[in-house]
C-alpha positions as CSV (number, residue, x, y, z in Angstrom):
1,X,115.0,-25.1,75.7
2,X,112.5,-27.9,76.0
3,X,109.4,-28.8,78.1
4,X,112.5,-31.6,79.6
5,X,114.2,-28.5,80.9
6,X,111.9,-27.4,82.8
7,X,109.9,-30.7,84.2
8,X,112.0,-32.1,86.8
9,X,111.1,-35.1,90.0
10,X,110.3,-32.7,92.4
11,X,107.6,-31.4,89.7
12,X,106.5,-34.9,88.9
13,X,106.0,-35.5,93.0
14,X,104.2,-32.0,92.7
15,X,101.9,-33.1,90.4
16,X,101.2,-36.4,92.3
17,X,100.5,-34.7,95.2
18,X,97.9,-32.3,93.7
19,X,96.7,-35.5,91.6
20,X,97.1,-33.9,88.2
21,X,97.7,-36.2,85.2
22,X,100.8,-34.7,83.6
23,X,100.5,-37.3,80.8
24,X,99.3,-34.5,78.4
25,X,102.4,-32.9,79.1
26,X,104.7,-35.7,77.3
27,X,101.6,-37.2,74.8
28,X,100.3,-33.8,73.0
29,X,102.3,-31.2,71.5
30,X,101.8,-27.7,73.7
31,X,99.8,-25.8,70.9
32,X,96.9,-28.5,71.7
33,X,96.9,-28.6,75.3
34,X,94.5,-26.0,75.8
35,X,91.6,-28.5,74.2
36,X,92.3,-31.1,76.5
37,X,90.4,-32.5,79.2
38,X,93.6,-33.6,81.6
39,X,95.0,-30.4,81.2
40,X,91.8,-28.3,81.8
41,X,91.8,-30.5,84.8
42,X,95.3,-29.2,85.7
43,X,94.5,-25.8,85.4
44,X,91.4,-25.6,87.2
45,X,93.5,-27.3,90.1
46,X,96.6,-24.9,90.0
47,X,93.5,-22.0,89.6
48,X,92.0,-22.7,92.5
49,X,95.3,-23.0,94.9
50,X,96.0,-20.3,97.2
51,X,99.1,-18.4,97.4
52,X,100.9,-18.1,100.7
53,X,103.4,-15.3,101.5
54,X,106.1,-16.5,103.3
55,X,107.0,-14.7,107.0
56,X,110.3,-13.8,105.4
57,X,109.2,-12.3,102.6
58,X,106.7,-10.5,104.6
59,X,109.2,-9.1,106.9
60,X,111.7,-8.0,103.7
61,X,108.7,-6.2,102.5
62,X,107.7,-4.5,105.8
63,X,111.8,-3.0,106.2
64,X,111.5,-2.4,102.5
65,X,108.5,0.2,102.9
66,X,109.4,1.5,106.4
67,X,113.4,2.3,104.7
């Protein structure tokens, strides 16, 4: 599979959103990515997001551990 496959317009209006310059993405092979300045950008903005359980998923895992 490639990056194409995977890299869709709801990511692209994700990325806009969190104003992360996917350029790298499609202008520098993968192996150099971790050198780059826009992508060290885009990690330290995905880093520092929080993650949010969802009330569903809370309530499957409470019935989960009380079965």
């Amino acid at each position: 599979m490639e990056l194409d496959d995977f890299f869709t317009e709801r990511s692209r209006e994700l990325f806009e959103k969190l104003t992360i310059d996917a350029a790298f993405m499609t202008d520098h092979p993968p192996q150099t990515w971790s050198g780059l300045a826009e992508y060290k950008n885009a990690q330290g903005t995905v880093s520092s997001l929080r993650v949010v359980i969802d009330a569903a998923e809370h309530g499957v895992k409470l019935l989960t551990d009380y079965s």
